[in-house]
N, CA, C and O atoms as CSV, one atom per row, in Angstrom:
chain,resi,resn,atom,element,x,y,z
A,1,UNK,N,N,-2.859,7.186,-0.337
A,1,UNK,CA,C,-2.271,5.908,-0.660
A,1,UNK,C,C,-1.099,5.663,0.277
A,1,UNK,O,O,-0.226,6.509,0.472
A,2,UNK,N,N,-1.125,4.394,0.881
A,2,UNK,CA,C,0.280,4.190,1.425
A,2,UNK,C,C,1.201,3.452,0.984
A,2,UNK,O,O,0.821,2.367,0.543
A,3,UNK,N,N,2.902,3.788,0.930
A,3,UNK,CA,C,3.631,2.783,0.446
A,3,UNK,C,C,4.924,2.654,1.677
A,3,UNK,O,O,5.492,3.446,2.429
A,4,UNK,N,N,5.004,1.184,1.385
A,4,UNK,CA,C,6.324,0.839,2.404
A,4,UNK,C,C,7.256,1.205,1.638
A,4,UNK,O,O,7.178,0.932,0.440
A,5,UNK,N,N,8.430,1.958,2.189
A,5,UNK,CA,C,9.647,1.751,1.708
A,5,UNK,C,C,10.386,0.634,2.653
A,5,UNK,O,O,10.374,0.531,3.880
A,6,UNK,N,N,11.099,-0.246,1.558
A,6,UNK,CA,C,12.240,-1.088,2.328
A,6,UNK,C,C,12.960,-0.817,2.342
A,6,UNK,O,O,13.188,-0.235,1.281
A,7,UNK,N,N,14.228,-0.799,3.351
A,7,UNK,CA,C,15.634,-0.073,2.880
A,7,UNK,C,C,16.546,-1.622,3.242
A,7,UNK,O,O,16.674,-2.390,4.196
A,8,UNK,N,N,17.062,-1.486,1.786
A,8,UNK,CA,C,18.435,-2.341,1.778
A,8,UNK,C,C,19.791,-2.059,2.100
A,8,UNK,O,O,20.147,-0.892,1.937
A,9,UNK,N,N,20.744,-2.999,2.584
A,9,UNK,CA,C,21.836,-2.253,3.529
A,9,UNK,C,C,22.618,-3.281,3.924
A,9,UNK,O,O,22.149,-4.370,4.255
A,10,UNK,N,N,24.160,-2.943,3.916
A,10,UNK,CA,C,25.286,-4.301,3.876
A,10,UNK,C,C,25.426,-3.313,5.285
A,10,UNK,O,O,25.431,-2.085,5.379
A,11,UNK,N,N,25.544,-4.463,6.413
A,11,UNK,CA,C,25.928,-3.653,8.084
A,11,UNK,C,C,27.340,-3.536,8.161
A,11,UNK,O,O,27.838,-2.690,8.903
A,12,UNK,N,N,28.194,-4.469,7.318
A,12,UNK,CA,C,29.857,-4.482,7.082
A,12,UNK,C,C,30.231,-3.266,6.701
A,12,UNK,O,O,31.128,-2.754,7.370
A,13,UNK,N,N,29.799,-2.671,5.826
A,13,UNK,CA,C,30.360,-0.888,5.582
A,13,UNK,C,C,30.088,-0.389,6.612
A,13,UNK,O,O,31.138,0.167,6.932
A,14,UNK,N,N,29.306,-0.185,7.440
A,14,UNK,CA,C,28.462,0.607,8.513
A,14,UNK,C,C,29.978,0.318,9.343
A,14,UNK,O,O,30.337,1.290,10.008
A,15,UNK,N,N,30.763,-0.699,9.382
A,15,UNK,CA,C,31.744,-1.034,10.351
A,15,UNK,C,C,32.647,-0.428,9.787
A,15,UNK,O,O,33.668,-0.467,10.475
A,16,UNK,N,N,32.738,-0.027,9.109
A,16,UNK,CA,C,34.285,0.739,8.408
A,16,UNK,C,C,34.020,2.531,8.802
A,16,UNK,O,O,34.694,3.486,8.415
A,17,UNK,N,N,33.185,2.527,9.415
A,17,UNK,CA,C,32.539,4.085,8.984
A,17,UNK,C,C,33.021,5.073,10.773
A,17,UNK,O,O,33.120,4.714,11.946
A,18,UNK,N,N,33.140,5.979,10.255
A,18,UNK,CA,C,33.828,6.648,11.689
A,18,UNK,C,C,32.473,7.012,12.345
A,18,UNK,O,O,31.317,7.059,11.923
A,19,UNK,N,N,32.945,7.204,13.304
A,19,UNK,CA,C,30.696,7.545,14.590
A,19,UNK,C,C,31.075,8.809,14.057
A,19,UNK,O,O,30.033,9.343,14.438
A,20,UNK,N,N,31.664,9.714,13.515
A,20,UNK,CA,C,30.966,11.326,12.526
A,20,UNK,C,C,30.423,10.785,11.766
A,20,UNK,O,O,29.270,11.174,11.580
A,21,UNK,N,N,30.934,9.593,10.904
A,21,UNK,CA,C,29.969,9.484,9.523
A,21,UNK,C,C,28.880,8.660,9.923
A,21,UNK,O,O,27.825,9.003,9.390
A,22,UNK,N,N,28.785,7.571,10.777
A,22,UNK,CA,C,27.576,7.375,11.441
A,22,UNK,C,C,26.465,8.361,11.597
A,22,UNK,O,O,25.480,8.441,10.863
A,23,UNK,N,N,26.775,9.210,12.787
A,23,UNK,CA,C,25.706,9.914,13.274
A,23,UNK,C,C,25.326,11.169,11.922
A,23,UNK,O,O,24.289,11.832,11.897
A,24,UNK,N,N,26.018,11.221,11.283
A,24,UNK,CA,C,26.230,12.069,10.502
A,24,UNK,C,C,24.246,11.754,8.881
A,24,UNK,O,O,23.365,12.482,8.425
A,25,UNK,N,N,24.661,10.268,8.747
A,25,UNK,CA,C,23.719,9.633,8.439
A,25,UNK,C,C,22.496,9.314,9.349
A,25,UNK,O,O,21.367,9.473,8.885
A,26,UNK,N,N,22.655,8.907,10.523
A,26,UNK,CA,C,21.342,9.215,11.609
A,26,UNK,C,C,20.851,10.373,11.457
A,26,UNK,O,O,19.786,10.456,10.845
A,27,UNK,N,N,21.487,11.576,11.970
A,27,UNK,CA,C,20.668,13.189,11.441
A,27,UNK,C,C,19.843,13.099,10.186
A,27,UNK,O,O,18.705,13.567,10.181
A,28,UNK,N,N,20.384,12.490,9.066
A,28,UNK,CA,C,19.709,12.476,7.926
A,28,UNK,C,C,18.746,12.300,8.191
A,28,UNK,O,O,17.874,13.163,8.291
A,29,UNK,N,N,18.631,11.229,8.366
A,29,UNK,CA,C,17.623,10.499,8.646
A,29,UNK,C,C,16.321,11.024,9.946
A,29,UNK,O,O,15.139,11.204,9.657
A,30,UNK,N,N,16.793,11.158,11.084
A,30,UNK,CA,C,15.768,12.230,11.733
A,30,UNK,C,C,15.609,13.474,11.268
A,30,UNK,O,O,15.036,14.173,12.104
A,31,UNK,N,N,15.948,14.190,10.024
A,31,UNK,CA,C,15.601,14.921,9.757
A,31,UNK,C,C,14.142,14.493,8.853
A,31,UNK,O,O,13.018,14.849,9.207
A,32,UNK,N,N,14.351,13.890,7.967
A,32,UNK,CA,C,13.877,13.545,6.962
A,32,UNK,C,C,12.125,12.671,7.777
A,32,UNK,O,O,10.994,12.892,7.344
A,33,UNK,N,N,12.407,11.900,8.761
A,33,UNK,CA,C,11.614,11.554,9.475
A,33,UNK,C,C,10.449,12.255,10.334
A,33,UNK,O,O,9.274,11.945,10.528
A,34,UNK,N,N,11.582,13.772,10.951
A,34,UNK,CA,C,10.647,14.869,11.380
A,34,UNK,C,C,9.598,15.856,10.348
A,34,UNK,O,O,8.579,16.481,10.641
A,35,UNK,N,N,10.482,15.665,8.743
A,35,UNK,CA,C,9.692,16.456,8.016
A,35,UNK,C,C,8.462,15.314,7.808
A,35,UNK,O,O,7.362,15.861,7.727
A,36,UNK,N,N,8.426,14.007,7.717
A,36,UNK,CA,C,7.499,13.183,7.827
A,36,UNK,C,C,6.032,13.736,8.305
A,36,UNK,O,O,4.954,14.032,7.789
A,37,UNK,N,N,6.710,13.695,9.749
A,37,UNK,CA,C,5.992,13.563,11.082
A,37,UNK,C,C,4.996,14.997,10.558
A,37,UNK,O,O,3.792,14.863,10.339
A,38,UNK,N,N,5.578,16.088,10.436
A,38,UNK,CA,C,5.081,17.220,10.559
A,38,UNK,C,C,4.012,17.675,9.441
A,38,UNK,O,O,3.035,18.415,9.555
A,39,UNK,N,N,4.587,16.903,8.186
A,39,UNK,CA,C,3.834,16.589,6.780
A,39,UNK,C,C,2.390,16.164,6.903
A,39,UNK,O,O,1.349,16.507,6.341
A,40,UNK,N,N,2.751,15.167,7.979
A,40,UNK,CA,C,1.201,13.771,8.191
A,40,UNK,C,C,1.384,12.931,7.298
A,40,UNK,O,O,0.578,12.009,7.177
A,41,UNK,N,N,2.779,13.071,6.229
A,41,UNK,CA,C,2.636,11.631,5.658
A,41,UNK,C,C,3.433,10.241,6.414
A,41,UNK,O,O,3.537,9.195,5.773
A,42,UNK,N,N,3.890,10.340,7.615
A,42,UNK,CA,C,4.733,9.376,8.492
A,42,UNK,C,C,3.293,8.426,8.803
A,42,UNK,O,O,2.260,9.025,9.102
A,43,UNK,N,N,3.303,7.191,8.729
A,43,UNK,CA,C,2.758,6.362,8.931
A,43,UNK,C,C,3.628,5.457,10.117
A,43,UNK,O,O,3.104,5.645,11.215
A,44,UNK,N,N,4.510,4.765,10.175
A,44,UNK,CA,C,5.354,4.314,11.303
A,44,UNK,C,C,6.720,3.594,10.611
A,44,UNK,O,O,6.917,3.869,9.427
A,45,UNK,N,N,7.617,2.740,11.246
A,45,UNK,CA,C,8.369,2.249,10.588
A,45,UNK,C,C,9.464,1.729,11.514
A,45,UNK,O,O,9.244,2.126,12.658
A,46,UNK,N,N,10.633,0.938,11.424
A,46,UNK,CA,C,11.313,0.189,12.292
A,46,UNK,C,C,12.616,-0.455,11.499
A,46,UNK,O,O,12.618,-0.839,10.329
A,47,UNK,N,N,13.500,-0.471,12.240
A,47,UNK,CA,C,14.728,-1.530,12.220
A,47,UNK,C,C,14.587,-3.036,11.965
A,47,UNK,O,O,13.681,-3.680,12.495
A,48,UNK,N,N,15.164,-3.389,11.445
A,48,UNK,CA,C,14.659,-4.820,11.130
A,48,UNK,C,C,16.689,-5.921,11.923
A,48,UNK,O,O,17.766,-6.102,11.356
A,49,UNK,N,N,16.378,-6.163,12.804
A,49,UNK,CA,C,17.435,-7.168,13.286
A,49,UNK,C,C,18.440,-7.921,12.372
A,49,UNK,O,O,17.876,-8.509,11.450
A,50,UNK,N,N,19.860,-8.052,12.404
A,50,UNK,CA,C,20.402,-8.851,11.922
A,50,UNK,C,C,19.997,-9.745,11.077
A,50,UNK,O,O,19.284,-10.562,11.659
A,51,UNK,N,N,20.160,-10.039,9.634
A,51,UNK,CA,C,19.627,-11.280,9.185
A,51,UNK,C,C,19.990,-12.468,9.718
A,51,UNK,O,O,19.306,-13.488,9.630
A,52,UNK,N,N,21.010,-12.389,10.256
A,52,UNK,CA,C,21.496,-13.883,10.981
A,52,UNK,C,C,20.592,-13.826,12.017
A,52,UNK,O,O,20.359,-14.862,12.640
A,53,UNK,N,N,20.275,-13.234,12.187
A,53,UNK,CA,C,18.854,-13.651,13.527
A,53,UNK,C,C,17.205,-13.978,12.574
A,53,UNK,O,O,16.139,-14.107,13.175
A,54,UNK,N,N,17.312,-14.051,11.225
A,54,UNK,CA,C,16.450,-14.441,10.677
A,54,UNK,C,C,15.920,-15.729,10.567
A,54,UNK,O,O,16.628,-16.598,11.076
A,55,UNK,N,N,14.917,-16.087,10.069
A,55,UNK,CA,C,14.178,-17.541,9.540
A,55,UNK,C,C,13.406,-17.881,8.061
A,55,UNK,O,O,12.564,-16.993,8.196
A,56,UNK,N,N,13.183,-18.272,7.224
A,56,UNK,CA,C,13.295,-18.138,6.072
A,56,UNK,C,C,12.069,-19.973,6.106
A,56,UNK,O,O,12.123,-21.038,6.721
A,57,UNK,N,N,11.545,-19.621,5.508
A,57,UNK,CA,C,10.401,-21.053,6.066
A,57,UNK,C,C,9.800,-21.125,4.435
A,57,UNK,O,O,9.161,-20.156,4.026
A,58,UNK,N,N,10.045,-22.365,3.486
A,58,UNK,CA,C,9.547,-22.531,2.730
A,58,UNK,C,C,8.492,-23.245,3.171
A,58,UNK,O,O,8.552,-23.766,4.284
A,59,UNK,N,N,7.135,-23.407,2.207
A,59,UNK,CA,C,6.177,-25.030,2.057
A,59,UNK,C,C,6.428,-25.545,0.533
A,59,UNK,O,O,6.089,-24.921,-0.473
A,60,UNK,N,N,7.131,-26.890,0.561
A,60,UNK,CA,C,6.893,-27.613,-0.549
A,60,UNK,C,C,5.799,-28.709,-0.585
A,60,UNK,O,O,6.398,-29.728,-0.241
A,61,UNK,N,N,4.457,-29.041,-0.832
A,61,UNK,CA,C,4.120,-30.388,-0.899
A,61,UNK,C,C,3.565,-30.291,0.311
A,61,UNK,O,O,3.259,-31.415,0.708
A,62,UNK,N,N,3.288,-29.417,1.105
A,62,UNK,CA,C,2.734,-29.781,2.161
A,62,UNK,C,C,3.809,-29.246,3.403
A,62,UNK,O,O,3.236,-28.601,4.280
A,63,UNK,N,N,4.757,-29.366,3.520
A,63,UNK,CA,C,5.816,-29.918,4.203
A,63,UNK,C,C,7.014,-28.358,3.714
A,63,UNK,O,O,7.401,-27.831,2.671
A,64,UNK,N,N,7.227,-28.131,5.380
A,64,UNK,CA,C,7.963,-26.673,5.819
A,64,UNK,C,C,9.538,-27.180,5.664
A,64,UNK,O,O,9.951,-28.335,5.772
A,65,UNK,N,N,10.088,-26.303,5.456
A,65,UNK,CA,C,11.453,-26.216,5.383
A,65,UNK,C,C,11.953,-25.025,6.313
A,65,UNK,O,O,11.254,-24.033,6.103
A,66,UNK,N,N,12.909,-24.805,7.245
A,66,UNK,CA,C,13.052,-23.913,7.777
A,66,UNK,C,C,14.453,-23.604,8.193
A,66,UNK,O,O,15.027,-24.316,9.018
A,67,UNK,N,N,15.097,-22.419,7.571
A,67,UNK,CA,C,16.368,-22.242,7.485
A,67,UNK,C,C,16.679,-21.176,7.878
A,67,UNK,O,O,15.825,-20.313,7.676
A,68,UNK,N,N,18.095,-20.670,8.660
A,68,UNK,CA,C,18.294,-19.794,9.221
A,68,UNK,C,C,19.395,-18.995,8.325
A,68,UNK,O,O,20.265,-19.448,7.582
A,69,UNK,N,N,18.961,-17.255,8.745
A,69,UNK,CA,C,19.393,-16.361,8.039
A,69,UNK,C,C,18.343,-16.193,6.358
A,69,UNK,O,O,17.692,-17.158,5.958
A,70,UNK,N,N,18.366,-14.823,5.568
A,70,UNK,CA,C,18.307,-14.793,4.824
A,70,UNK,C,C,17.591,-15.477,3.424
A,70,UNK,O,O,18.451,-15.956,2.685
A,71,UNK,N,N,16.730,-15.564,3.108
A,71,UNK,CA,C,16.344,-16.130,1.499
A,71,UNK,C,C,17.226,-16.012,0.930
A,71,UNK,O,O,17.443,-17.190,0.647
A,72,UNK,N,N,18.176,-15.336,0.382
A,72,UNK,CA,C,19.266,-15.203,-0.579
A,72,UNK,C,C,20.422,-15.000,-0.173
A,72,UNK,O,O,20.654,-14.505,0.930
A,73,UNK,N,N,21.330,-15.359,-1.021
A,73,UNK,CA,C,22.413,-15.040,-0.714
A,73,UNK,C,C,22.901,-13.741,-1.134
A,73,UNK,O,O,23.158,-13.483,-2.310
A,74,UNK,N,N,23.012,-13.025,-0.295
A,74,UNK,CA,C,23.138,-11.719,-0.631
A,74,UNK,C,C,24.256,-10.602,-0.066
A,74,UNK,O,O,24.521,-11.388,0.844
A,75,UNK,N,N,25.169,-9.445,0.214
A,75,UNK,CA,C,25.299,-8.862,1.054
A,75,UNK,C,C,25.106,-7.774,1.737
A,75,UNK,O,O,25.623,-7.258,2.728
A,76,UNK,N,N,23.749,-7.372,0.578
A,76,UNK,CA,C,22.510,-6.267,1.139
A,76,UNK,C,C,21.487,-7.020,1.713
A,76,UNK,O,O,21.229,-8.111,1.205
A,77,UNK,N,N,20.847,-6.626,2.701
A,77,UNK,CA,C,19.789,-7.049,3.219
A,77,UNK,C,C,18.633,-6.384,3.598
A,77,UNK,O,O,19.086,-5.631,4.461
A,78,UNK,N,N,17.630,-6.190,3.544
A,78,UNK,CA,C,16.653,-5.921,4.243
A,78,UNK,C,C,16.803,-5.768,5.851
A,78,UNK,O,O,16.827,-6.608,6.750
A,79,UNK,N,N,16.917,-4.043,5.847
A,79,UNK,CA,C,17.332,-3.620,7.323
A,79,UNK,C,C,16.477,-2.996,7.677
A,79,UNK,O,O,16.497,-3.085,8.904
A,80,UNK,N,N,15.330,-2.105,7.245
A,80,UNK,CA,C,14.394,-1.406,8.210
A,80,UNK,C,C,13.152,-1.350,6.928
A,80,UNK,O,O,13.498,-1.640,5.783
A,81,UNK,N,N,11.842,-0.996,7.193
A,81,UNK,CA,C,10.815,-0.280,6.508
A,81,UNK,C,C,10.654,0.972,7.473
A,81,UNK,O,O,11.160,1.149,8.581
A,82,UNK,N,N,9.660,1.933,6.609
A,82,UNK,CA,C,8.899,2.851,6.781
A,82,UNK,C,C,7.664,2.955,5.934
A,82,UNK,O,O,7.778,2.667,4.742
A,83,UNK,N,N,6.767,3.244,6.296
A,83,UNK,CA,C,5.799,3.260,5.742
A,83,UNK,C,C,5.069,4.528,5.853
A,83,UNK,O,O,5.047,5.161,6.908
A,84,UNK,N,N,4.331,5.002,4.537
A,84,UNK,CA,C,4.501,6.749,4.555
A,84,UNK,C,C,3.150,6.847,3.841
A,84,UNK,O,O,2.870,5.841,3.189
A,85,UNK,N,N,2.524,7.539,3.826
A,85,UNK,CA,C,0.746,7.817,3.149
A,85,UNK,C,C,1.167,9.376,2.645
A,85,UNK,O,O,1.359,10.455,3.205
A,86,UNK,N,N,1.193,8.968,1.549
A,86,UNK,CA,C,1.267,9.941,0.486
A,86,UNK,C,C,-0.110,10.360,-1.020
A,86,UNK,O,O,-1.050,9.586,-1.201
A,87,UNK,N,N,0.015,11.257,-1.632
A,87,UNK,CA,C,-1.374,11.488,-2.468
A,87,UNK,C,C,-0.131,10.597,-3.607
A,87,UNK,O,O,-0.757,11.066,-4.558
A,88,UNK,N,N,0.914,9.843,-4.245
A,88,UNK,CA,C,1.051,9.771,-5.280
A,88,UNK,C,C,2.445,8.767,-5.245
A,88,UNK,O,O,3.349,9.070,-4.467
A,89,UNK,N,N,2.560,7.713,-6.009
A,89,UNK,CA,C,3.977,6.685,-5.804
A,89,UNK,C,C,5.191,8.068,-6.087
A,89,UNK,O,O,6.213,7.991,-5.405
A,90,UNK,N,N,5.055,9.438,-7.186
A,90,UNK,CA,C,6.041,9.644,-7.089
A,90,UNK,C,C,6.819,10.699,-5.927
A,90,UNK,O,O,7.939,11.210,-5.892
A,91,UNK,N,N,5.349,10.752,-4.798
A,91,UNK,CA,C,6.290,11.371,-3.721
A,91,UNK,C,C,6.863,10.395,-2.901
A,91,UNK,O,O,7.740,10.745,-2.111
A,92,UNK,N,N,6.471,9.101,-2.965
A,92,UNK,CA,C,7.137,8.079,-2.301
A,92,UNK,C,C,8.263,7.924,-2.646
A,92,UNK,O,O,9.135,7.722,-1.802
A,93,UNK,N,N,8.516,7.972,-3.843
A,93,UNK,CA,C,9.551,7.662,-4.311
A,93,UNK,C,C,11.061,9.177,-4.672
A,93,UNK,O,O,12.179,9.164,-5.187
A,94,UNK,N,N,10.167,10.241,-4.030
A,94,UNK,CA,C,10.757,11.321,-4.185
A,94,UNK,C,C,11.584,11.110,-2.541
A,94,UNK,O,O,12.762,11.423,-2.367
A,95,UNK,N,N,10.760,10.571,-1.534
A,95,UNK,CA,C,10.842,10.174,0.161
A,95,UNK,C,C,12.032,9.622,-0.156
A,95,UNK,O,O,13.072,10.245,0.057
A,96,UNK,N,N,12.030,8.302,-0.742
A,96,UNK,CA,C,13.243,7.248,-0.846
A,96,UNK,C,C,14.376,7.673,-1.154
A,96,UNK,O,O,15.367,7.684,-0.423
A,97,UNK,N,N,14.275,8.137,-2.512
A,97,UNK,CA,C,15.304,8.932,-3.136
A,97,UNK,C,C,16.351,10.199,-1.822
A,97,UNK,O,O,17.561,10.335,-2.004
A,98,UNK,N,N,16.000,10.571,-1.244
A,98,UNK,CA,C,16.577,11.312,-0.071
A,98,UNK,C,C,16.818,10.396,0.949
A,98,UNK,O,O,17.804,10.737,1.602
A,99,UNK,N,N,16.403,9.567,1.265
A,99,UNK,CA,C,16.947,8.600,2.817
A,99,UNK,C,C,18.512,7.747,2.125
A,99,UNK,O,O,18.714,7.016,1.155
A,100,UNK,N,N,19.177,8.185,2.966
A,100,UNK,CA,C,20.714,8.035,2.677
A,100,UNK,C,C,20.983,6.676,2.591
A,100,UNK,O,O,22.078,6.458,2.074
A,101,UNK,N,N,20.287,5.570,2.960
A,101,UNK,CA,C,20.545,4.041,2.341
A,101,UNK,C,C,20.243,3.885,0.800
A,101,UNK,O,O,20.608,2.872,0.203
A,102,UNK,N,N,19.447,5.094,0.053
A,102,UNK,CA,C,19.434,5.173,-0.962
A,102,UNK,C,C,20.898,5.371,-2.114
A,102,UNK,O,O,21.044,4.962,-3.266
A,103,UNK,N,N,21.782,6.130,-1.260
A,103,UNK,CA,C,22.914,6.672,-1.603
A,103,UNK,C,C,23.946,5.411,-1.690
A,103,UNK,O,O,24.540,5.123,-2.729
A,104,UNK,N,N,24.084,4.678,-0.426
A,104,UNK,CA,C,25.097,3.586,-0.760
A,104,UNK,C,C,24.470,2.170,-1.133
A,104,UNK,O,O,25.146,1.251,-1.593
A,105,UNK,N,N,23.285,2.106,-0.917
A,105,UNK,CA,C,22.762,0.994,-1.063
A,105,UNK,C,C,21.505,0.315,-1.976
A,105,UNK,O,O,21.534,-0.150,-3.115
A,106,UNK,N,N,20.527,0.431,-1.128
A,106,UNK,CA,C,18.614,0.369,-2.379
A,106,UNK,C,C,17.604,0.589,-0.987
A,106,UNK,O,O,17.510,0.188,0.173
A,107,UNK,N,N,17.017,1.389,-1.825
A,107,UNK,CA,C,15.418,1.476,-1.241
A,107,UNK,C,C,14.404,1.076,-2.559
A,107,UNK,O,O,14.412,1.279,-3.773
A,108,UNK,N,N,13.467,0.334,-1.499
A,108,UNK,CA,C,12.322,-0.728,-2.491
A,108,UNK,C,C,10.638,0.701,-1.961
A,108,UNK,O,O,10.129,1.296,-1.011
A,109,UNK,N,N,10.541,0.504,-3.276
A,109,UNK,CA,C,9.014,1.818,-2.804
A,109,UNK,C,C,7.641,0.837,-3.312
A,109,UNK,O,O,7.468,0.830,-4.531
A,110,UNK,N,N,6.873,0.195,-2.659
A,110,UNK,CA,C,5.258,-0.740,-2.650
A,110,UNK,C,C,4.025,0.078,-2.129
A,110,UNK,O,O,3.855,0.608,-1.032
A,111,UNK,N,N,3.381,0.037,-3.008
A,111,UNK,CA,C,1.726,0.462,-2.596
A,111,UNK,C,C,1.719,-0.725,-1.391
A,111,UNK,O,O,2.178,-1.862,-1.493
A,112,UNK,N,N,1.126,-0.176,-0.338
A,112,UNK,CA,C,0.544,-1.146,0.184
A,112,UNK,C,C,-1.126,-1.427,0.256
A,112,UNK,O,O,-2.073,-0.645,0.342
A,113,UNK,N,N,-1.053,-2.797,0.185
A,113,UNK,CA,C,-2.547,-3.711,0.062
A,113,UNK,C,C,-3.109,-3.893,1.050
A,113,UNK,O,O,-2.740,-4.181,2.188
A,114,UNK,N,N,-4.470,-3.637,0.387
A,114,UNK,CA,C,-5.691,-3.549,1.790
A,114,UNK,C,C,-5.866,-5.100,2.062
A,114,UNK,O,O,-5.309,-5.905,1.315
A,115,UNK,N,N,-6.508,-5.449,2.949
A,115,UNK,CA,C,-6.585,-6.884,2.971
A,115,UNK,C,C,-7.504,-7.823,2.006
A,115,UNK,O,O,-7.496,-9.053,2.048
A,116,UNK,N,N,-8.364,-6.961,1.054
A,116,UNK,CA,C,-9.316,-7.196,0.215
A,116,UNK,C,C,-8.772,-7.293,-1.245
A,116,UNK,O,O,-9.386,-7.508,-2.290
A,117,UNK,N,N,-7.059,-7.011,-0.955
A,117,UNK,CA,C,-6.545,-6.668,-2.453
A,117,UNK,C,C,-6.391,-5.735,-3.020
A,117,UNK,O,O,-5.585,-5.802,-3.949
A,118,UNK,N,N,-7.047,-4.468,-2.762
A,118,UNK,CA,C,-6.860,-3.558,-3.103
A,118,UNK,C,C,-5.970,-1.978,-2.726
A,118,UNK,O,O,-5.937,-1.716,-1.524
A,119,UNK,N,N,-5.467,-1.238,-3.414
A,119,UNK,CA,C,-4.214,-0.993,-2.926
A,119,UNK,C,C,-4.606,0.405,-1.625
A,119,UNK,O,O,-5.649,1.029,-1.827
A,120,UNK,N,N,-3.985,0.689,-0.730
A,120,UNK,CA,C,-4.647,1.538,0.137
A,120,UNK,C,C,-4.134,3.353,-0.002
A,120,UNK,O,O,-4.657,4.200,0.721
């Protein structure tokens, strides 16, 4: 089964933070990524850009709306996925639980859907 994790994340703390406690959280994180890799449950995963570099596109009636930054007003955002193939949601969620945006912030754990609907 595969599930995305989303990781949620305010980039304003990240600015208060000394480059030890930075990189300090990067290691985490390539650690946690290499045990992935080596597992076979790493599927792939990425950084997700500034929300102010976002677009947000409703349809009402036919007719697009298109607004910059963010769906919500928020000051966590949606900053990276990973996506991980695991036998069970609660090792996904065992994955999340250890990636250090979990610690100050939220990680979101989703089956992901085959294109037929059904979960993969």
């Amino acid at each position: 089964m595969k599930y995305m994790l989303l990781i949620y994340n305010n980039p304003a703390t990240y600015e208060n933070w000394t480059e030890q406690e930075r990189a300090a959280l990067f290691g985490e994180v390539d650690a946690i990524m290499q045990e992935l890799r080596e597992s076979g449950e790493w599927v792939g995963g990425e950084g997700l850009a500034d929300a102010s570099q976002a677009k947000t596109i409703r349809v009402r009636d036919g007719i697009p709306t298109i607004s910059d930054g963010p769906f919500a007003e928020a000051k966590e955002q949606l900053a990276g996925y990973l996506t991980v193939e695991c036998e069970t949601m609660e090792r996904a969620v065992d994955i999340a639980t250890r990636w250090p945006d979990a610690r100050y912030f939220a990680m979101e754990v989703r089956p992901v859907m085959s294109q037929n609907g059904t979960e993969q």
